[in-house]
N, C-alpha and C positions, 0 to 999 in steps of 0.2 A: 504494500500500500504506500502511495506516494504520499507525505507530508506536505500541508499547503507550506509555501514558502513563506508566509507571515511568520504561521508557527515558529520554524528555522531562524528564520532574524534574530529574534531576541536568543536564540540557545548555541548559535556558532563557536561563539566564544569558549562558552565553560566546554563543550566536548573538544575543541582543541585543545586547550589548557589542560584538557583532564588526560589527555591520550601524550603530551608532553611533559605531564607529571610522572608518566609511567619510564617512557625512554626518549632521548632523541630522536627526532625523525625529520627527513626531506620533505617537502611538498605532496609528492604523489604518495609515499609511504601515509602519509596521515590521510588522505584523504580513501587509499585501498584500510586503511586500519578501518579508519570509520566506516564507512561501507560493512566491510566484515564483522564487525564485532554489533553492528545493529542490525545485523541480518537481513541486509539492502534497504533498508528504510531513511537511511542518511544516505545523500550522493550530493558531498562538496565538487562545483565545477572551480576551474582555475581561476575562474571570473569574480567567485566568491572566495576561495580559500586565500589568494595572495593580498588582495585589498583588506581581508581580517588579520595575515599574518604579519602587513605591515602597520595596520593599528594596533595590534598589541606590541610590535616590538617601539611604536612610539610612546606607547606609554610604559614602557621600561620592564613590561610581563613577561617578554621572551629575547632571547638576545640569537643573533644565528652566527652560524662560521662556515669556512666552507672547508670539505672532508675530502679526499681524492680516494673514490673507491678501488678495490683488488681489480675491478676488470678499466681501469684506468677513466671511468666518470671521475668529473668534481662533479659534486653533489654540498647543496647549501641544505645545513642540520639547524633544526630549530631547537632552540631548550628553553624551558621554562628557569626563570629566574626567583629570586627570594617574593620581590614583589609580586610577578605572578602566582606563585602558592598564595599568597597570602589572599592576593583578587578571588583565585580558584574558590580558597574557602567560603572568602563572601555570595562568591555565585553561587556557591552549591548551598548554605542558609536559604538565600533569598531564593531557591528555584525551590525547597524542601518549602517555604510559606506561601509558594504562589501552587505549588502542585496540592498542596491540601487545603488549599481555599478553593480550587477547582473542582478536587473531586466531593469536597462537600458541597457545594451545587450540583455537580452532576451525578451525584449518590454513589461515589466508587470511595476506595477505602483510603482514611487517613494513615500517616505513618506518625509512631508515636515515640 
């Protein structure tokens, strides 16, 4: 099931952040991670993923380098910094009070 893209706007952020709190990763790696691990229901285009990945590196949440891989790619690695964990945590409160303000309107179950 595709996700409207409203939806998506406000949550890009904390699941990048959340997928570079785990490991480093390039561009296409985050966006095959995403994909995979929400079981096709996330599909970052480049159109979206780089215009968020240089907003957060302006506001100082991720910082990048570039890696020269074994089959001789450079490849630019994103990493999550101090201040992004910290952003991370605030998103992930405020998505935990907007997600059970929702599902008590729509009668699905709070987390406690």
């Amino acid at each position: 099931m595709k996700i409207n893209k409203e939806l998506m706007k406000g949550s890009t952020s904390i699941l990048i952040l959340s997928l570079l709190d785990r490991k480093d990763m390039y561009g296409y790696q985050i966006t095959h991670e995403l994909k995979k691990l929400s079981k096709n229901v996330f599909e970052l285009k480049e159109g979206t993923l780089y215009p968020m990945l240089h907003s957060l590196e302006n506001e100082k949440a991720i910082e990048s380098y570039w890696f020269d891989a074994d089959n001789g790619k450079r490849r630019k690695y994103y990493t999550i910094t101090k201040a992004g964990k910290k952003l991370l945590e605030d998103k992930k409160s405020e998505w935990q009070t907007y997600t059970e303000a929702v599902n008590s309107v729509i009668g699905g179950i709070c987390f406690e």
